[in-house]
C-alpha positions, 0 to 999 in steps of 0.5 A: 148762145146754148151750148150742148154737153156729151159725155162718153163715161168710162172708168178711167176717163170721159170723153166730151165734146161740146157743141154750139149752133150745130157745130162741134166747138172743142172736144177732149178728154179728161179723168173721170172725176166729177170736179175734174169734169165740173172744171172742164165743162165751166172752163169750155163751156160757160153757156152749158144748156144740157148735158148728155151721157152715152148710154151703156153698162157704165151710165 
């Protein structure tokens, strides 16, 4: 059960949506912490496989 991460950087917050066998199985936001986002991501996705960011100024 792989679970795909994509990350939406901004300065303020980071948008994510996680995915699992092509399917969108949450999505939300939260500040762009990087112990926030650690908690977000191992609470909604315990089976993370990879993690993506978008790509532009703030990446």
């Amino acid at each position: 059960m792989k679970q795909y991460i994509g990350l939406d950087v901004s300065i303020k917050e980071t948008a994510i949506s996680i995915r699992q066998d092509g399917k969108r199985i949450w999505r939300g936001k939260c500040a762009s912490d990087p112990q926030l986002l650690a908690a977000v991501i191992r609470k909604r996705a315990p089976y993370a496989w990879r993690v993506v960011f978008e790509t532009g100024p703030l990446s």
